[in-house]
ZAKOL-788183 format. One record per residue (C-alpha): z, y, x; residue number from 1; residue in one letter. Coordinates in Angstrom, 1 decimal. Each point is the difference from the previous one (the first is absolute). Example, Ala and Ser with C-alpha at 12.3 -4.5 7.8 and 13.67 -1.06 7.14 Angstrom:
2
<node Z="7.8" Y="-4.5" X="12.3" num="1" residu="A"/>
<node Z="-0.7" Y="3.4" X="1.4" num="2" residu="S"/>
This chain:
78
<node Z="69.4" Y="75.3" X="-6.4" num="1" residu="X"/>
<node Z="3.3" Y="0.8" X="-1.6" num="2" residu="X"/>
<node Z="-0.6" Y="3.0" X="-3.0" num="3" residu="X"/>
<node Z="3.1" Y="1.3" X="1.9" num="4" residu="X"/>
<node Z="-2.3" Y="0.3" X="3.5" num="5" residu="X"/>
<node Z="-2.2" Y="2.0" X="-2.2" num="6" residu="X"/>
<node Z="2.4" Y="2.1" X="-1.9" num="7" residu="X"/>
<node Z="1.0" Y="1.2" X="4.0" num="8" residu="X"/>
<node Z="-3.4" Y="0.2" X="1.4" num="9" residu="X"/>
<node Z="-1.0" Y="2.7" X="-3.2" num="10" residu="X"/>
<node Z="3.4" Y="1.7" X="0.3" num="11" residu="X"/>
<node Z="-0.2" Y="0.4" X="3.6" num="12" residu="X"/>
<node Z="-3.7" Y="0.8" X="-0.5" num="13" residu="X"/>
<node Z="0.4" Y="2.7" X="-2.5" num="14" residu="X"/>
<node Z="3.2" Y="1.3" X="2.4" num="15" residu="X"/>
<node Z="-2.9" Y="0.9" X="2.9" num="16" residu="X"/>
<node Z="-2.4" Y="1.7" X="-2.3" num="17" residu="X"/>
<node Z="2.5" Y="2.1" X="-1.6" num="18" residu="X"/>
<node Z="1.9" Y="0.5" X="3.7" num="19" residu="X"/>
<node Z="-4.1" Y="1.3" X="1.0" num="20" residu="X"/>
<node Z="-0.3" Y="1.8" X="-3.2" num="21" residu="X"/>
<node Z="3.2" Y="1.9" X="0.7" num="22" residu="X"/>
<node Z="-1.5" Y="0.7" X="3.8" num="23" residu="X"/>
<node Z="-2.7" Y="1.2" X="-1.1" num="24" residu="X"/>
<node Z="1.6" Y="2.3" X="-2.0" num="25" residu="X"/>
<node Z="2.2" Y="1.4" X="2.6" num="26" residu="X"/>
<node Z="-2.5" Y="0.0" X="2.3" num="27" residu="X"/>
<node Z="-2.5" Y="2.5" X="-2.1" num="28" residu="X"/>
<node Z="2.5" Y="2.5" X="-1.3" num="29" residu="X"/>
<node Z="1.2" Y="0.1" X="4.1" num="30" residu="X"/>
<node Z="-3.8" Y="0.8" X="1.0" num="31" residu="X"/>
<node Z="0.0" Y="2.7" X="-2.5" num="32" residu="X"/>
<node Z="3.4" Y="1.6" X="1.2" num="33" residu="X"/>
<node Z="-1.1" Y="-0.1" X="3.2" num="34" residu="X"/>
<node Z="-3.6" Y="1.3" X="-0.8" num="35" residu="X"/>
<node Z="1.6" Y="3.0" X="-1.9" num="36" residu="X"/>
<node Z="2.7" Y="0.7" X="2.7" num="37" residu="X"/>
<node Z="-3.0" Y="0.4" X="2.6" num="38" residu="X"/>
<node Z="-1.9" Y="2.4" X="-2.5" num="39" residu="X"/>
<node Z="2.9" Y="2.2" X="-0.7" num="40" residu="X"/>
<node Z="0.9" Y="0.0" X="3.7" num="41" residu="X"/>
<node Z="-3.9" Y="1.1" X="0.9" num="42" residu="X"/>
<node Z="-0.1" Y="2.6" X="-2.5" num="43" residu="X"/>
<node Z="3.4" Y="1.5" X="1.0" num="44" residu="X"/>
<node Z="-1.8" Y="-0.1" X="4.0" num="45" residu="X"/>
<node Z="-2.5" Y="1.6" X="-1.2" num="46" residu="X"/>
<node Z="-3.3" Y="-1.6" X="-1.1" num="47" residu="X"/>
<node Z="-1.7" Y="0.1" X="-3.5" num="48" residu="X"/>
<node Z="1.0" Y="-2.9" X="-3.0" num="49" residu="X"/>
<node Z="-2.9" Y="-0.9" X="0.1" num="50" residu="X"/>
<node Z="-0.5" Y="-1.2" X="3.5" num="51" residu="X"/>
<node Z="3.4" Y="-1.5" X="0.0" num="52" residu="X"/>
<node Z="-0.9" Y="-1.8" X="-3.4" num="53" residu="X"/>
<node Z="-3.4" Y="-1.3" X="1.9" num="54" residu="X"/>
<node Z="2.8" Y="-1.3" X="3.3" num="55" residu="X"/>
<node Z="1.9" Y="-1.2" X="-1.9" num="56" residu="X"/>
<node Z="-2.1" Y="-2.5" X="-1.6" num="57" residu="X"/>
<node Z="0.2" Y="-2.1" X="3.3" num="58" residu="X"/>
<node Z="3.7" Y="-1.1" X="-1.6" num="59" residu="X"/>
<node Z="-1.9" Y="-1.5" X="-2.8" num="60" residu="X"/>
<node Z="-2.9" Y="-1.7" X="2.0" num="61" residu="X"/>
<node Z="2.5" Y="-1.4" X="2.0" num="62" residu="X"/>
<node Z="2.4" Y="-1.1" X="-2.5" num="63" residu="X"/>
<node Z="-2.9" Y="-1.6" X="-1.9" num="64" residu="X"/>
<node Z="-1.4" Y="-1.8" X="3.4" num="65" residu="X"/>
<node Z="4.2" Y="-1.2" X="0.3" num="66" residu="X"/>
<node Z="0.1" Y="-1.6" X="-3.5" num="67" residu="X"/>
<node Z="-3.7" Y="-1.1" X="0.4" num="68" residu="X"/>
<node Z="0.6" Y="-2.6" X="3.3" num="69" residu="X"/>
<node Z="3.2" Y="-0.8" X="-2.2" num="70" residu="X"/>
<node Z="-2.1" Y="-1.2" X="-2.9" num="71" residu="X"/>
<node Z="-2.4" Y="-1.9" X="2.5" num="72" residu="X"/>
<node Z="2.5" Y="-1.4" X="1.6" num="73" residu="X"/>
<node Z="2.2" Y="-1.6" X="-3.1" num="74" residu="X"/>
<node Z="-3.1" Y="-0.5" X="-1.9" num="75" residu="X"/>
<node Z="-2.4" Y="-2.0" X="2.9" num="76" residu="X"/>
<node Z="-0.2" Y="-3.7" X="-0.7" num="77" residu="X"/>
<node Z="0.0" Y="-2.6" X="3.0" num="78" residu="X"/>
């Protein structure tokens, strides 16, 4: 193999991870926009913050679940 094969292969490698670094990123700080948009929008309806805190929590067990088959699914070996 040519050391310029391998000099791509890393530099497209390294591309990806930072490319999934930077999604996951994103994809946390929009979970917790989103989770604090549905608080503040059940406390101004009416219901205690700490019931909306406790519903909104479902944002964060799903994002986790999201970036959880992610992992498996990058990560499984064939």
């Amino acid at each position: 193999m040519k050391i310029t094969s391998i000099i791509s292969v890393v530099f497209h490698a390294i591309r990806l991870l930072l490319s999934l670094f930077a999604l996951w990123l994103s994809f946390g700080w929009k979970a917790r926009k989103a989770r604090k948009a549905f608080e503040k929008e059940l406390v101004r309806a009416g219901m205690t913050k700490k019931d909306a805190k406790r519903l909104s929590e479902w944002y964060l067990k799903l994002k986790d679940d999201i970036v959880q088959a992610v992992k498996s699914s990058v990560f499984t070996r064939r």
